[in-house]
N, CA, C and O of each residue as an XYZ file, in Angstrom:
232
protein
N     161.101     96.345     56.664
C     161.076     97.293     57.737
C     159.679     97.908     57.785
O     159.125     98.106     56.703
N     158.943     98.284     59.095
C     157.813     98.418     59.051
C     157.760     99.420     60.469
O     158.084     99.101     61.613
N     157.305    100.565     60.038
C     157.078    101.791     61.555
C     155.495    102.088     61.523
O     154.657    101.509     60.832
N     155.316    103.017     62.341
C     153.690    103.303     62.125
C     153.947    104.378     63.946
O     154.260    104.055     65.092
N     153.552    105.821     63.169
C     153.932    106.430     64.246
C     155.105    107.090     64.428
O     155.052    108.017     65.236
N     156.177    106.870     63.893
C     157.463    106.952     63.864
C     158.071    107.466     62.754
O     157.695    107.718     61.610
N     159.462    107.596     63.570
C     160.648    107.628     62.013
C     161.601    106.051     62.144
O     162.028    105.480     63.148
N     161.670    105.773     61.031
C     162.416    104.568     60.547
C     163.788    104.931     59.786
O     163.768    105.844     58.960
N     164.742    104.369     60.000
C     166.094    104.645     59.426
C     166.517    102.464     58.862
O     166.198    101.409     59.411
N     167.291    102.765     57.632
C     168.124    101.710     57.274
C     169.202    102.183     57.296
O     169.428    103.273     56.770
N     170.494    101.186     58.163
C     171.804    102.069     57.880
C     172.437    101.045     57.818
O     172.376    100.097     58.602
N     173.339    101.198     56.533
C     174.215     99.884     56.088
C     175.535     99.934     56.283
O     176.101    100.954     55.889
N     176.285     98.951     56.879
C     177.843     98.711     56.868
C     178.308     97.811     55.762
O     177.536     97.320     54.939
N     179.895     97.572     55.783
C     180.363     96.841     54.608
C     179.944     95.538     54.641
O     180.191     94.771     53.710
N     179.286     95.182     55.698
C     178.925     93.604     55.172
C     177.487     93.571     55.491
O     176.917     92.696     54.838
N     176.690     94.252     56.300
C     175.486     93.921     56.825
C     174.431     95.641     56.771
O     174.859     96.771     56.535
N     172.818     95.143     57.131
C     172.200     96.208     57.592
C     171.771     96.171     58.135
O     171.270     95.077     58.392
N     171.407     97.524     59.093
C     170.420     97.493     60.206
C     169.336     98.351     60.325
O     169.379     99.506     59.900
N     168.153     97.764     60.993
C     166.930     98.954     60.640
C     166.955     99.857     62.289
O     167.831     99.435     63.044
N     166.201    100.861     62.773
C     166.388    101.507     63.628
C     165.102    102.250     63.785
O     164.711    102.407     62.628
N     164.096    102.880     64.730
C     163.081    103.821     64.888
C     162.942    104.329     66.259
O     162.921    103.743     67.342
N     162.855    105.519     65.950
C     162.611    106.464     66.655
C     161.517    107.761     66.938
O     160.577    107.677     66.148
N     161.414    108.817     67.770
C     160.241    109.428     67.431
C     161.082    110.550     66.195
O     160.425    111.365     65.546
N     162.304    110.427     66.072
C     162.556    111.910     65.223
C     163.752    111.281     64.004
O     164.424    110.310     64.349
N     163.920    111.754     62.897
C     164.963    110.762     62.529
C     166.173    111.225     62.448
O     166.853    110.893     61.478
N     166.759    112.173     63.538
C     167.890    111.988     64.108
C     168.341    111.183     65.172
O     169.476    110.788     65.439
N     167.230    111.000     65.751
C     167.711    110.031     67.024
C     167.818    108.652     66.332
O     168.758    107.873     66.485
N     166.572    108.421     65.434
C     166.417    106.789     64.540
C     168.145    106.572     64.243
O     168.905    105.694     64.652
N     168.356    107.583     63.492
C     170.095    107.975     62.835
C     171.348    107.298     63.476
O     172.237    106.586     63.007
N     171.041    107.872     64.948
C     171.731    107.728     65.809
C     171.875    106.661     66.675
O     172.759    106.597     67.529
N     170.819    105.615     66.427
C     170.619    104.730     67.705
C     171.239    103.403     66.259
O     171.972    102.424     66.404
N     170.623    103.892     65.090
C     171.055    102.667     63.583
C     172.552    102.393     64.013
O     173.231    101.490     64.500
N     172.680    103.747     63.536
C     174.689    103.857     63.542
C     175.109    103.443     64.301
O     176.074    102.718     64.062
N     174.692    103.616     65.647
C     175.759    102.974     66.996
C     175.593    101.349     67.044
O     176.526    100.549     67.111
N     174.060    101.005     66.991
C     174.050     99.592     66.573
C     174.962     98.789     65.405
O     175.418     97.679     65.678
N     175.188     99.366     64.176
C     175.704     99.041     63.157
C     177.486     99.261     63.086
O     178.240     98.977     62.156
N     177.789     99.829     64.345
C     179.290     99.976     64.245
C     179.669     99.141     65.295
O     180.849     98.971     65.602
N     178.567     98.521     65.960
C     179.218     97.934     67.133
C     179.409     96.436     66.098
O     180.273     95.633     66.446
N     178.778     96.215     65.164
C     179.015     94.706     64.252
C     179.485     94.932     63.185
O     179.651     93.963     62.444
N     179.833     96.139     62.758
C     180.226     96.328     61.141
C     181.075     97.589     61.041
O     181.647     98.116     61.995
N     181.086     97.907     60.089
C     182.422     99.107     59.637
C     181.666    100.004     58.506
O     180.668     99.646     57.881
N     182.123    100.831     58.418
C     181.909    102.034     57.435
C     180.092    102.143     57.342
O     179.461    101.905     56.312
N     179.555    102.503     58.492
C     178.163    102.603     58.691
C     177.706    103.668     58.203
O     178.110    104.766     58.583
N     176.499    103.468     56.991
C     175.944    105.064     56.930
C     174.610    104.956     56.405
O     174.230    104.229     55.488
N     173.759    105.992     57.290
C     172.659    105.902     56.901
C     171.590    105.781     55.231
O     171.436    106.719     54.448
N     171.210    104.874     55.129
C     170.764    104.549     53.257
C     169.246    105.059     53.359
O     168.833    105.481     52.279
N     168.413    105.109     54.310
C     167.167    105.228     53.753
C     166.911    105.402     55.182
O     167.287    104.679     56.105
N     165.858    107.021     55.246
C     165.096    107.875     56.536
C     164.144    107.881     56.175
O     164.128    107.827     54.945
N     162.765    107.941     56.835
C     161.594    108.708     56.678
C     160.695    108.418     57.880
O     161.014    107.417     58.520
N     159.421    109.241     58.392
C     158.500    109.506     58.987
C     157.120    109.148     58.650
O     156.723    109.511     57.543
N     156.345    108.518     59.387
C     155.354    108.535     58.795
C     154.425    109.855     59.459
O     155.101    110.444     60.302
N     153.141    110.413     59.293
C     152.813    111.312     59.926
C     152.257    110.767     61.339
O     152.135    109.593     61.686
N     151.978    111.848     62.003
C     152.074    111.673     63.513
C     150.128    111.429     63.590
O     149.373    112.305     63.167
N     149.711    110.353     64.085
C     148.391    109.868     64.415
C     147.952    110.189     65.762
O     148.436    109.677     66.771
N     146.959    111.110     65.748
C     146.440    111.546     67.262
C     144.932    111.259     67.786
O     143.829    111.736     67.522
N     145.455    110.170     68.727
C     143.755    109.407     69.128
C     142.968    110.453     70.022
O     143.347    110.448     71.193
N     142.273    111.069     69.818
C     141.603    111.557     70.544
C     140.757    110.841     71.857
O     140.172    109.861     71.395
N     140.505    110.961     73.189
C     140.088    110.199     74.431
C     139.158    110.504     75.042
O     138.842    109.867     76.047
């Protein structure tokens, strides 16, 4: 799994995992889980984080 800019979520069900990113990692949370219940069962988030926010100046 690889972000840059972002928040990244892993969220695992009983047979499979799925990765997920977003700008905040509740939404990352939220978009994992719904993906991961639509193919799997007992979904829950295993691993969140952010990297810091990079600002290009123009």
């Amino acid at each position: 799994m690889a972000y840059y800019n972002q928040c990244g979520v892993m969220v695992i069900g009983d047979n499979k995992h799925f990765t997920s990113s977003a700008g905040t990692p509740e939404s990352a949370a939220e978009a994992g889980i719904k993906y991961c219940e639509k193919y799997d069962s007992n979904c829950e988030v295993y691993y969140s984080a952010c990297t810091e926010p990079v600002f290009h100046r123009y």
